[in-house]
C-alpha positions in Angstrom: -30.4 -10.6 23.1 -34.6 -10.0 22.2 -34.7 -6.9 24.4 -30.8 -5.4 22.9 -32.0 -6.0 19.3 -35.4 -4.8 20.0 -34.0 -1.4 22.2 -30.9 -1.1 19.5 -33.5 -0.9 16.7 -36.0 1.6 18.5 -33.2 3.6 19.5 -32.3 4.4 15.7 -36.3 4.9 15.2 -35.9 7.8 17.9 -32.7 8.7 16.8 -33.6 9.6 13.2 -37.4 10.4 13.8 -35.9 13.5 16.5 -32.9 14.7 14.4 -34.1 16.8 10.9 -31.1 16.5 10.1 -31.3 12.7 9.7 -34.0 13.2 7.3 -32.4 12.2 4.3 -33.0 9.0 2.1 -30.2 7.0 3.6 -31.7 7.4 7.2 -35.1 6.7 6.3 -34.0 3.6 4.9 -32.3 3.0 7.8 -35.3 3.7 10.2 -37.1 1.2 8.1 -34.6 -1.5 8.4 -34.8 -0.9 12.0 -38.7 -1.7 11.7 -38.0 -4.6 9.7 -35.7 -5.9 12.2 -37.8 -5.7 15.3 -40.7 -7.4 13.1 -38.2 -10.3 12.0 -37.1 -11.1 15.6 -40.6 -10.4 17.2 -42.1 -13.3 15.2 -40.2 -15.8 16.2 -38.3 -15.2 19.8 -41.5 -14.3 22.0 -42.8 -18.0 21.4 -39.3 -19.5 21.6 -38.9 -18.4 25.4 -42.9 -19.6 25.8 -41.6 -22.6 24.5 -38.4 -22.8 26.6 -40.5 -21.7 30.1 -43.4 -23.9 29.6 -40.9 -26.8 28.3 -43.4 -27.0 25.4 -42.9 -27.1 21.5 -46.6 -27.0 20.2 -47.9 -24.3 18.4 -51.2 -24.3 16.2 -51.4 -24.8 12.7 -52.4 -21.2 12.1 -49.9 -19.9 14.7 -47.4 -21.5 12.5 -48.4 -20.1 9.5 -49.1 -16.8 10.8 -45.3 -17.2 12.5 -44.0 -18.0 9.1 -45.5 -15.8 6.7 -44.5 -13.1 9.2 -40.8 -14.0 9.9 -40.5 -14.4 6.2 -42.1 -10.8 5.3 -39.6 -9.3 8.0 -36.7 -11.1 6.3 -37.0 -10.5 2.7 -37.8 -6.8 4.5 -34.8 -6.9 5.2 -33.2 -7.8 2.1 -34.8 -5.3 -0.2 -34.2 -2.6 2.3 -30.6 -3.2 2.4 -31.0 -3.7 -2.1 -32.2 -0.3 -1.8 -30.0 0.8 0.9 -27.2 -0.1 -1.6 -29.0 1.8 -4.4 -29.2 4.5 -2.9 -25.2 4.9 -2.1 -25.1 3.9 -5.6 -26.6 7.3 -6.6 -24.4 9.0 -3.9 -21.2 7.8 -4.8 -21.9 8.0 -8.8 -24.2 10.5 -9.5 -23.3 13.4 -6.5 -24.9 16.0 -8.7 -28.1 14.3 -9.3 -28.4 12.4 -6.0 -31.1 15.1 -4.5 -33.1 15.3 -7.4 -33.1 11.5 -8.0 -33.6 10.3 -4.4 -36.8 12.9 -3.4 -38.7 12.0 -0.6 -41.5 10.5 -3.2 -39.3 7.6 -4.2 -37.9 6.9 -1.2 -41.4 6.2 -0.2 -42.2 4.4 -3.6 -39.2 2.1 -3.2 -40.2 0.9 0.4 -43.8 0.6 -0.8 -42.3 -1.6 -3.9 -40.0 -3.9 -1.7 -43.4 -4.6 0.5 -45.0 -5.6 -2.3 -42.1 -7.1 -4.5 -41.4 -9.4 -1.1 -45.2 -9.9 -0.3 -45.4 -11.2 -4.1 -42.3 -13.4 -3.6 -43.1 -14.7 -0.6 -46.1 -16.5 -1.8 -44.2 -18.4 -4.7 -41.1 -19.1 -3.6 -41.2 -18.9 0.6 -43.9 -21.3 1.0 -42.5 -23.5 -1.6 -39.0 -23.3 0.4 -40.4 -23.7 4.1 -42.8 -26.7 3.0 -40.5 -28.7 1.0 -38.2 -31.2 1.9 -35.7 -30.5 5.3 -32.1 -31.0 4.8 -30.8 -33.8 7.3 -29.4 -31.9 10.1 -29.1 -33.1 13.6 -31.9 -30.9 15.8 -29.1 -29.0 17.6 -27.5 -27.8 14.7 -30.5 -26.9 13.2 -31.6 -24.8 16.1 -28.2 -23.0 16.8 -28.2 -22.2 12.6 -32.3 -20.8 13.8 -30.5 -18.9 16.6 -28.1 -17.5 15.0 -30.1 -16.6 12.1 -33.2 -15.2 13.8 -31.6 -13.2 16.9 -28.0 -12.5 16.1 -28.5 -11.2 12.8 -31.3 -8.5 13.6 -29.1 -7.3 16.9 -26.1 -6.9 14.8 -27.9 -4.6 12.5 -28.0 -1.4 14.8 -24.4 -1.6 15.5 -23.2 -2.4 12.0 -25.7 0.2 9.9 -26.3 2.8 12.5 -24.5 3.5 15.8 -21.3 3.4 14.1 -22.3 6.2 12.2 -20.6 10.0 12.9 -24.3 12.1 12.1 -26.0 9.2 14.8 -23.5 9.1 17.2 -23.7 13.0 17.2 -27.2 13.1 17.6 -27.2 10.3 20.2 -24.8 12.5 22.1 -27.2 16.0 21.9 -29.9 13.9 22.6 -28.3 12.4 25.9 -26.8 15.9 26.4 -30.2 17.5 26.3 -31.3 15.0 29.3 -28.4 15.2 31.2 -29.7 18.9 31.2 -33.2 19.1 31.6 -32.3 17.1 35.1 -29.9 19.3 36.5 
């Protein structure tokens, strides 16, 4: 499920960085949530199956807090990304006129640099807050299928349900397979 979610994700990267015509606000969202996604998952799974092969559950006090401050940036990542993501159709769908002159490439940028900083800001006040406090009284194993399902299903969905559903990346998934198919032959 690591490597799917982590392929799916760069595969939409490629996708959009290779097609010009993906160049649009929508897919550089898109591309970002992608980033966000691979981030999120990398922070947690890569010590999980350490954990799982060496039949060991330490990790280091600044291992854990590295681990947490990074699975949390990823996650509210991904939450403002898909807040701007919705903006953004927002403009589409009620200001068609307007949409390229209010979504230019210079706040596209501005809004991803703003959700970095709006989450980084956030993360100190409320994450910690929420990830030190007191645990709800769950059994282990439903706590850690709730963790699975969370931290890996979630960011492996995302490709398939914001991207390779889509008619402009299917199209350009099928040049770009088309284009190796004939370089080959």
């Amino acid at each position: 499920m690591y490597l799917v979610t982590v392929l799916g994700n760069l595969l939409i990267i490629l996708i959009i960085s290779s097609d010009p015509h993906l160049h649009t606000p929508m897919y550089f969202f898109l591309s970002n949530l992608s980033l966000a996604d691979i981030g999120f998952i990398s922070t947690t799974v890569p010590k999980m199956i350490v954990n799982i092969q060496t039949h060991s559950r330490v990790i280091s006090y600044v291992g854990c807090l590295t681990q947490m401050s990074l699975f949390i940036l990823s996650g509210c990542m991904d939450d403002m990304l898909l807040t701007v993501m919705a903006y953004d159709r927002f403009v589409a769908i009620c200001h068609p006129l307007h949409y390229s002159a209010i979504m230019n490439p210079h706040l596209c940028g501005f809004l991803v640099l703003m959700s970095f900083w709006i989450i980084v800001g956030l993360f100190y006040g409320t994450g910690l807050s929420a990830y030190l406090g007191s645990a709800v009284s769950l059994s282990p194993r439903t706590c850690a299928v709730f963790s699975v399902m969370y931290t890996v299903v979630s960011p492996m969905m995302n490709p398939f349900i914001y991207s390779l559903r889509n008619r402009d990346i299917k199209t350009t998934l099928r040049r770009i397979h088309s284009n190796e198919d004939n370089h080959r032959t």
